[in-house]
C-alpha positions as CSV (number, residue, x, y, z in Angstrom):
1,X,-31.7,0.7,-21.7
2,X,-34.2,3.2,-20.1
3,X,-33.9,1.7,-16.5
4,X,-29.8,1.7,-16.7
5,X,-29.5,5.2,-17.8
6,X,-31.8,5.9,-14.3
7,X,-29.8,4.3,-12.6
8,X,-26.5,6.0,-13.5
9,X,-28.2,9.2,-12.9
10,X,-29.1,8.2,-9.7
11,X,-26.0,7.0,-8.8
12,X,-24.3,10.2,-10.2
13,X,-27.0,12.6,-8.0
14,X,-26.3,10.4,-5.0
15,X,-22.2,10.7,-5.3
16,X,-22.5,14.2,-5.9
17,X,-24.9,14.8,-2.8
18,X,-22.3,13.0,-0.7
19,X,-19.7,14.9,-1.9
20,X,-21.5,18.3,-1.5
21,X,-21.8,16.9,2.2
22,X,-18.4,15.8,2.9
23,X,-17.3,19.5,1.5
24,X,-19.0,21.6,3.3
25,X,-18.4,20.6,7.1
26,X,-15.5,22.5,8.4
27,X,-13.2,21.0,10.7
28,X,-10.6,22.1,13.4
29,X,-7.4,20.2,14.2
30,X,-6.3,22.7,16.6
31,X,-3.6,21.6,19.2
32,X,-3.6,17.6,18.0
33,X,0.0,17.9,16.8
34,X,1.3,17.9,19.9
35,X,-0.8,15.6,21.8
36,X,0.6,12.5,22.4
37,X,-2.0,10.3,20.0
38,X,-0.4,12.6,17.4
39,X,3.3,11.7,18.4
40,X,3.0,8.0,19.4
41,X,1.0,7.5,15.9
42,X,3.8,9.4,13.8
43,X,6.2,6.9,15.7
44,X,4.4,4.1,15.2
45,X,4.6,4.8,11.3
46,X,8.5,5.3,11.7
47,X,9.2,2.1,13.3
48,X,7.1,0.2,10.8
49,X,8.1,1.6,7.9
50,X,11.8,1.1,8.9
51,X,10.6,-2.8,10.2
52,X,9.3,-3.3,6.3
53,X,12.6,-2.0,5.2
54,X,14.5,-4.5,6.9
55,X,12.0,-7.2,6.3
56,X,11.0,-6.6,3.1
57,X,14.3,-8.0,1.6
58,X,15.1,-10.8,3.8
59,X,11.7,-12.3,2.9
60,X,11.7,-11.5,-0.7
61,X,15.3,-13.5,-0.8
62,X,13.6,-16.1,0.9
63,X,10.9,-16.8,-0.9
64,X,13.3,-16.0,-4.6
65,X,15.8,-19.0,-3.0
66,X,12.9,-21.4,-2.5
67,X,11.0,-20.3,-5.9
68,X,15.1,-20.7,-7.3
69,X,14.5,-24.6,-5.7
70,X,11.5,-25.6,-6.9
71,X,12.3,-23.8,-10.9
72,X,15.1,-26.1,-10.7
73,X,13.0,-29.4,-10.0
74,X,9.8,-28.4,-12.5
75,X,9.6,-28.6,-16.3
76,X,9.5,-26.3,-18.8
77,X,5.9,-25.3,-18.6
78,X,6.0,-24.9,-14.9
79,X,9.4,-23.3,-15.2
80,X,8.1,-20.2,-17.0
81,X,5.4,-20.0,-13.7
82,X,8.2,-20.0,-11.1
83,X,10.2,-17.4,-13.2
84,X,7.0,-15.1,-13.2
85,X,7.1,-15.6,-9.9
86,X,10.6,-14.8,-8.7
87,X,10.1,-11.6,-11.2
88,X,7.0,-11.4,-9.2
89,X,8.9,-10.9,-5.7
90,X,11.4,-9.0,-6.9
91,X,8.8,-6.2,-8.0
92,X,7.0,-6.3,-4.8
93,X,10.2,-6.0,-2.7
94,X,11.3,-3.2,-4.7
95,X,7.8,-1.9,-4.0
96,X,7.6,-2.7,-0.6
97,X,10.9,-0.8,-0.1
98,X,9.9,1.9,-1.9
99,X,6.9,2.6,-0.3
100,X,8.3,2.8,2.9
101,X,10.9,4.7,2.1
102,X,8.6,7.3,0.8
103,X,6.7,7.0,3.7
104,X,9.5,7.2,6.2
105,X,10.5,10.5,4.4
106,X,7.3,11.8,4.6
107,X,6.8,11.4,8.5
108,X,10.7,12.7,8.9
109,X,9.0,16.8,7.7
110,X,7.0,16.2,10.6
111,X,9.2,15.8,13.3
């Protein structure tokens, strides 16, 4: 009991140090907007994002036809497991979507 209460202090002490460390150095970004690392990354991000927008559904249709398929060839107990799955598609393409949505706007303030 003793030695896991030390070691959660410890732990706690160490975290706090690191934080204390990572807070206290100051740094300058001055003049990396504009350089080219800055512009070719924030483009990168754009034509990925808009890549996963596009793919994003064409796959998640994909795979919801083939999990559609196989449903229809399985019994009832494996039935359930291909319809968690399509639901299971469906959320991740909406996430998918989302999230690069979100990220596309995000990049569009900096331009």
């Amino acid at each position: 009991m003793k030695a896991k209460k030390v070691k959660q202090m410890v732990g706690t002490c160490v975290s706090t140090f690191y934080f204390v460390l990572i807070c206290s150095f100051k740094t300058y970004a001055a003049g990396i907007g504009g350089s080219q690392l800055a512009r070719g990354t924030e483009r990168l991000i754009a034509d990925a994002t808009t890549w996963l927008m596009i793919l994003a559904p064409v796959v998640a249709g994909l795979l919801i036809i083939y999990f559609c398929i196989r449903r229809s060839a399985a019994d009832e107990m494996d039935q359930k497991k291909w319809n968690n799955r399509i639901v299971a598609a469906i959320v991740s393409c909406i996430g998918a979507v989302l999230g690069s949505a979100t990220l596309n706007i995000i990049i569009g303030y900096y331009q």
